[in-house]
N, C-alpha and C positions, 0 to 999 in steps of 0.2 A: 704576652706569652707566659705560660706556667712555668712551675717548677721545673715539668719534665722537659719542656719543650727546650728548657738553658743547659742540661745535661744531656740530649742529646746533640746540639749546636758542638756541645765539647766531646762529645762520641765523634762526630761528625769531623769535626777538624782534625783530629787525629787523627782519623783513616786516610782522610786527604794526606795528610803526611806522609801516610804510608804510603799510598796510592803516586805520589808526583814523581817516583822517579819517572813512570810513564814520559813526565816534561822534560827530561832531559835531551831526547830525542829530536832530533832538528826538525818535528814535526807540528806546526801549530794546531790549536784544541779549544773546542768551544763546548761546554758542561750548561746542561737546564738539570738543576736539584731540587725538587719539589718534598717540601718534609709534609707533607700531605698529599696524598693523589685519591682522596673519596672525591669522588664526582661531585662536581656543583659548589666544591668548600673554597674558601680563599682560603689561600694555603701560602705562604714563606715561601717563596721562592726566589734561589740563587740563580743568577747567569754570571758565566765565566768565561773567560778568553784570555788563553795563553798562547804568548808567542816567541818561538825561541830568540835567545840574543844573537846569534851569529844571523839569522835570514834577515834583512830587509824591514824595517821598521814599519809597524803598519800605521796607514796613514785615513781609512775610512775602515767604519763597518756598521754593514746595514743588516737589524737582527728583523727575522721575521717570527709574529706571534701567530701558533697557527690557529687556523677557523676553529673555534666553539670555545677559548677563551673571552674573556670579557676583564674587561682594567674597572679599577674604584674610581670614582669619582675624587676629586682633588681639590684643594683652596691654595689659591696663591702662597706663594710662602711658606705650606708646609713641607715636610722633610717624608720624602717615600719611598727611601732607602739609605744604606750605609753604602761609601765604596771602598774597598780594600785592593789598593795597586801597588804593584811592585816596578818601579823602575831601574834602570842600570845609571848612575851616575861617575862619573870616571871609573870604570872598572866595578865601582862596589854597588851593591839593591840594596836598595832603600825602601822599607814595608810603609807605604801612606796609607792613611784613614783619614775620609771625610764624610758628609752630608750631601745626601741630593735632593735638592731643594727644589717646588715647584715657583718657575720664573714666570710672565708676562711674555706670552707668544709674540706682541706686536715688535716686539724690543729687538727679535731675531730675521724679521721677515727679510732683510738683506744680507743674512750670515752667507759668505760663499759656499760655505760646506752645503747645506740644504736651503737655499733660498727661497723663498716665499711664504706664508699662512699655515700655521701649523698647528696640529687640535691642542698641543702641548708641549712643553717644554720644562725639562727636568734639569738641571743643573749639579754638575760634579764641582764640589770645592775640595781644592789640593790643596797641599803645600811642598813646596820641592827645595831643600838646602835654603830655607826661610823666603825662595820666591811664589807668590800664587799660580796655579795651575788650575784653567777652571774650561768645563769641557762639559759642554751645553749636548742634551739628546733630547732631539726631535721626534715624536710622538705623533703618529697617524692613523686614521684605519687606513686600508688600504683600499686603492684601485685600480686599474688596470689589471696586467697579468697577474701584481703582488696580491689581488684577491683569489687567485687561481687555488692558494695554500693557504694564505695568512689571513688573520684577521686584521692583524697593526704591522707597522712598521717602528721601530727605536733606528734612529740613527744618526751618529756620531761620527766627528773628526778628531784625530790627535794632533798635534804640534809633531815638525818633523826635528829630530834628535841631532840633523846635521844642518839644519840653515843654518848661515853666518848672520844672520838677526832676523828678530820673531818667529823665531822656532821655540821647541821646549823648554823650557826655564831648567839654567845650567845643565844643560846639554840632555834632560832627562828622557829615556829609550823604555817605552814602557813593553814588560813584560809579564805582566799581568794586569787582568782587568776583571773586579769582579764586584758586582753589584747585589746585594742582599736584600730585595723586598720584603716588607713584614707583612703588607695586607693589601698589594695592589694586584696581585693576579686572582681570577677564582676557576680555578678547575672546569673544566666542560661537566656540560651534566651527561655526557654519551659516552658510557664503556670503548674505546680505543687503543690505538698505539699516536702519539703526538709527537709530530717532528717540526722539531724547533730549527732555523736555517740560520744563518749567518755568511753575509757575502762580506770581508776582510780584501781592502783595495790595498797592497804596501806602497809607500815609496819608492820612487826609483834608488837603487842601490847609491847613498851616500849622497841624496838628496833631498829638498822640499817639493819635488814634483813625484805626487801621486802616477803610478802606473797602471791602466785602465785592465793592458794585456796581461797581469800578475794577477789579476782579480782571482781568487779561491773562495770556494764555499766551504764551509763548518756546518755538521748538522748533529745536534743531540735528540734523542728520542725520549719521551714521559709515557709511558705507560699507566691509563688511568683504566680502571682501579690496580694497584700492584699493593700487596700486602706483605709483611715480615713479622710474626709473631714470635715471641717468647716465655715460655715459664721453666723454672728454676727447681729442682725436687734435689732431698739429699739422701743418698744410700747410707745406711746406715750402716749394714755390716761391712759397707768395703770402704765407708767415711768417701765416699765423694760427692762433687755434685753434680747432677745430673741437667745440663739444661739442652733443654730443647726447643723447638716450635715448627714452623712452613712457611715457605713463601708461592704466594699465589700469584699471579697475572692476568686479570680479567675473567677472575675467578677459577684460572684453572692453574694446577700442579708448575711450578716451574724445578724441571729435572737438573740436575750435573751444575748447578749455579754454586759457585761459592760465596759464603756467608764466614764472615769473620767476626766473633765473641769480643766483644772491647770489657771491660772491669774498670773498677778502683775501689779502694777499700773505702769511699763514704760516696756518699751521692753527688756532691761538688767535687769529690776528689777527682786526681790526673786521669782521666782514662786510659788505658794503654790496651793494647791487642793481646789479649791471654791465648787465642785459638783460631783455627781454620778448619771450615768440613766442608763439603758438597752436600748441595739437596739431592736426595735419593728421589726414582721413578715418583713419588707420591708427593712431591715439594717439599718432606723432613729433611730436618735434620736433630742430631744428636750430640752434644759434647759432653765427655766425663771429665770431670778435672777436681784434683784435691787443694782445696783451700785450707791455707791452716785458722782462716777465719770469716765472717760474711761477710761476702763481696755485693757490690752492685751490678748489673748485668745488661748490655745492651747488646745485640746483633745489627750489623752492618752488610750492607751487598756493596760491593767497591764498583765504582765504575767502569763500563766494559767499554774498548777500545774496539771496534771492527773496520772494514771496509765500508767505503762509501761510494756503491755503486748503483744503489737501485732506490728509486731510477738515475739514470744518468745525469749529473751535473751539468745545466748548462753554462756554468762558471769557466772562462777561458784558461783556467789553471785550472779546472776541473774541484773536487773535492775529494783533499786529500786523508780526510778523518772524518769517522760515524761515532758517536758514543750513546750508548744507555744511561739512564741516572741512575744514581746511588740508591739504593732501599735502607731506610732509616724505620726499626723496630724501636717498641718501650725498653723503658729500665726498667729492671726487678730487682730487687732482692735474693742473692743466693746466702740462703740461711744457713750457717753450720752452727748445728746444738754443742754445744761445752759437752767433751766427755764424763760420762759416768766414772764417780769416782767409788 
């Protein structure tokens, strides 16, 4: 990854900050963030699932990849992602970081969660209040109906947070789950809209038996190609600066979208949200803003929350959240010249 490519990751996480009150809502959410959507590119991409502390602990979730993705190629034992999970332990979350490692398929073939032969198997290492947490995702293309949409299937078991033995290591309730790709997804090479699925089976309330009839779907949307542009100019006589750029969708205008301006005064520096505009009928936008010095400059589109109704969920709890990914723009440079003296 480049230089910009670690200064936007930190653009990135701070708008997520911004963005999570969204998860305070007793509503669970599943995010696909692609920081590249050029067609055909392998591109960094985030999946995420959150799930609130008060509902029912979820106990499976089956993601589907849909048609015209394609996965890299793998070697035993390498690492093809980071995981960043938040679980609840007596009351307080706990932020983990681990490695997902690729494991030896044969090693799983009688795990209950997914039983039998599977193209691959990726491996989450935890660690939870110094016990291991380790949570195997099973790797497929897909057939039957799951080829109806998908190309692959990922899918995963949790530890349930209330058995009285062999459940989560000290008692851990995870409420978030997010796995970070560097170079195993690559982009379809066909202009679309891509809807990423997620069926999330919970626990039976305050136990280790999975509930078939809880089943809900999650589905986030990738827009390929989607673009966010920016350049940076300084008015002189009213000393501001001027930035601007467009965001496109499949190469056309996207209207009324808000884009939020993140900064910091160096290129590694804090980012933080300087500004908010709407794209105008032509997918601009415009910010003026006075700096008393040059900033760095990146634009962000926040993730959109809708309904998730079309088409209909055949999920027996139906599907209770749709989201769009985030548009991830470059950094620039907003230059302010030293006054004449």
């Amino acid at each position: 990854m480049g230089r910009q490519g670690v200064v936007l990751i930190v653009a990135l996480t701070a708008a997520l900050a911004v963005v999570g009150g969204a998860f305070a809502a007793p509503t669970p959410e599943f995010d696909v963030i692609a920081f590249s959507t050029t067609p055909g590119k392998v591109a960094e991409t985030e999946l995420e699932l959150f799930f609130p502390p008060s509902a029912p602990a979820p106990a499976q979730a089956h993601i589907g990849v849909p048609i015209g993705y394609s996965l890299a190629s793998t070697t035993l034992g390498s690492t093809v992602a980071e995981a960043f999970v938040d679980v609840v332990v007596v009351g307080k979350t706990q932020h983990l970081k681990g490695n997902v490692i690729v494991d030896d398929p044969s090693r799983y073939a009688t795990e209950a969660c997914a039983p039998g032969t599977h193209a691959a198997v990726w491996v989450v290492y935890l660690t939870v209040s110094g016990e291991p947490y380790v949570i195997p995702l099973f790797v497929d293309p897909t057939s039957g109906t799951d080829a109806l949409n998908n190309a692959y299937t990922i899918q995963t078991c949790f530890l349930s947070p209330d058995a009285p033995a062999g459940g989560a290591p000290a008692g851990a309730r995870i409420t978030e789950f997010d796995l970070d790709f560097d170079a195993m997804f690559r982009n379809p090479s066909s202009q679309d809209y891509y809807r990423w699925s997620t069926l999330v089976t919970p626990f039976a309330s305050g136990s280790a038996t999975p509930d078939p009839a809880a089943t809900f779907e999650l589905r986030s949307t990738v827009t390929i190609p989607e673009h966010l542009t920016i350049k940076a100019s300084f008015d002189k006589k009213r000393r501001v600066s001027v930035i601007s750029g467009r965001l496109t969708a499949i190469n056309k205008p996207e209207k009324g979208i808000d884009v939020d301006i993140y900064g910091a005064g160096s290129l590694f520096g804090d980012f933080k949200r300087l500004a908010s505009v709407k794209t105008d009928a032509s997918g601009n936008y415009v910010v003026r803003k006075r700096f008393a010095h040059t900033m760095w400059v990146a634009p962000y589109v926040p993730i959109y929350l809708g309904k998730c109704d079309t088409p209909p969920s055949l999920a027996p709890a139906g599907c209770p959240l749709q989201t769009w990914s985030s548009v991830i723009g470059p950094v620039v440079p907003a230059t302010v010249p030293a006054k004449r003296r």
